[in-house]
N, C-alpha and C positions, 0 to 999 in steps of 0.2 A: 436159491436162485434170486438174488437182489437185483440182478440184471436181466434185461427182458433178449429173451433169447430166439435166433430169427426163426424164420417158419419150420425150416427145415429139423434145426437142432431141437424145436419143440414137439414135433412128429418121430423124428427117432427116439424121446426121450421117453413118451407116452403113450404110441399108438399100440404098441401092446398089452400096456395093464387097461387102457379106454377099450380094447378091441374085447377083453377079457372081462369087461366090465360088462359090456353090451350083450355079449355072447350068456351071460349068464342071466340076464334080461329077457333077450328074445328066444335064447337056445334054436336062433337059426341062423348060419354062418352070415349068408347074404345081409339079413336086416344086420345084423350085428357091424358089419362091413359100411352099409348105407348109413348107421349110425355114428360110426366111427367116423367115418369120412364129413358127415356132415357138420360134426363139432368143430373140424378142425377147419370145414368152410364159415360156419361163424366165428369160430376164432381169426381169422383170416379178414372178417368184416368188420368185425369189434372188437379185439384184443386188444385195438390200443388206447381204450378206453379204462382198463381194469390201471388202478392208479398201484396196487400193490403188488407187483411185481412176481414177488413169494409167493403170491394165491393163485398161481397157472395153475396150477394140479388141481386145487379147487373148485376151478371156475369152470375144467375142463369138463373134469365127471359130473357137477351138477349142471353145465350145460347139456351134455348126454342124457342125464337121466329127465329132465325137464324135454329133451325132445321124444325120448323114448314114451313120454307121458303124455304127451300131446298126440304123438303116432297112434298110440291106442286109445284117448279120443276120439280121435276121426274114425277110428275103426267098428268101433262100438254105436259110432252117430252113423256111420256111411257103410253097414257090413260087408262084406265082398261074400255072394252067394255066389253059387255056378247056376246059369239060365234054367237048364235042365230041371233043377231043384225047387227053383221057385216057379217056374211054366203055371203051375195050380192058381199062382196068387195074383199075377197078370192080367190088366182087364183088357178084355178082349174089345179090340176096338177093332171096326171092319176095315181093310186097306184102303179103299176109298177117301176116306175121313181121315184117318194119316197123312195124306200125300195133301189135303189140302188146309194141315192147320200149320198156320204160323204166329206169330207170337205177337200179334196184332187182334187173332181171335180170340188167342188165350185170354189175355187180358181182357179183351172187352166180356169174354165169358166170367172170368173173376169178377169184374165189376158188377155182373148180375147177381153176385152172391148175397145170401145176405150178410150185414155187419158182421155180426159175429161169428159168420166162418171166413168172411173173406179177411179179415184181420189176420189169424191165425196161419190161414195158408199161405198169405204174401210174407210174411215173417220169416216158414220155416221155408219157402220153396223161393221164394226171390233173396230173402237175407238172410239165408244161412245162420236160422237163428237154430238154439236147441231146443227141445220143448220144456228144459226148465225155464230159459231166457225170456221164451214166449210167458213163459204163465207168469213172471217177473213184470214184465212189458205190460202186462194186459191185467197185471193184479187178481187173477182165475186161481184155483189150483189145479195142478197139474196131472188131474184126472178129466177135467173141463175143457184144457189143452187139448188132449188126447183122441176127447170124441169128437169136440168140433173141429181137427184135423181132419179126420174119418170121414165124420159129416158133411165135411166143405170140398173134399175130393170126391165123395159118389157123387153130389150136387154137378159139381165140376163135369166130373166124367161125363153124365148125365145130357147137360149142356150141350159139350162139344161131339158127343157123339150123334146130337140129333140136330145138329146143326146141317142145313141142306148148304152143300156149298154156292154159290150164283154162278152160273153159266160165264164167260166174257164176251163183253161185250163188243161186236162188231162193227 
């Protein structure tokens, strides 16, 4: 293929061996589908940047496999449980104290932290950092990460759950 071929002829050319590709990846139809589709939406965004023409085929599957790598990332940092399943690990906060925190308390409750949990928490829960990236950041290792996460969230919970909301004022 020395010539760059339009969307359409590069979707009929590939979307089967990319769909076959994915599918033996995720071994689930949908993700493999999501996948597929999704290359061929960055192909769509960047293809006409690849200056070699000949390396569609290339640039397809290891675009696929670099997303398919990224997807279980996030899956691994962000697990999908069912509620049911984790109910035990949930901290029981009373509805009261729910309905009246906003993200105005939060923070000023973060700020009561001490340094070295409030570092860590603002990291992984405001910048979507990972807790290697943290222990990177903060120059810790990555057991230090771990507890002063723990430590900075009971502290936290702590905080906000005994925070008396103020009445308004009339």
């Amino acid at each position: 293929m020395a010539e760059s071929p339009d969307f359409d002829g590069l979707v009929t050319a590939y979307y089967g061996m990319l769909y076959q590709f994915a599918f033996s990846l995720t071994r689930e139809e949908a993700e493999a589908c999501d996948l597929t589709q999704q290359t061929f939406c960055i192909w769509a965004g960047k293809g006409h940047q690849l200056r070699d023409k000949s390396k569609v085929k290339t640039w397809l599957f290891t675009t696929l496999h670099r997303e398919f790598l990224g997807k279980k990332r996030r899956q691994s940092r962000f697990p999908h449980v069912e509620l049911e399943f984790a109910a035990a690990d949930l901290p029981v906060v009373a509805p009261p104290s729910v309905n009246h925190l906003d993200s105005a308390l939060v923070l000023q409750a973060l700020a009561q932290l001490d340094e070295i949990y409030q570092a860590p928490v603002a990291l992984f829960y405001l910048q979507d950092h990972s807790y290697n990236e943290i222990a990177e950041v903060l120059e810790v290792p990555l057991g230090t990460v771990k507890s002063r996460l723990a430590r900075g969230l009971a502290r936290l919970h702590q905080l906000l759950t005994t925070v008396k909301p103020q009445p308004p004022k009339l």
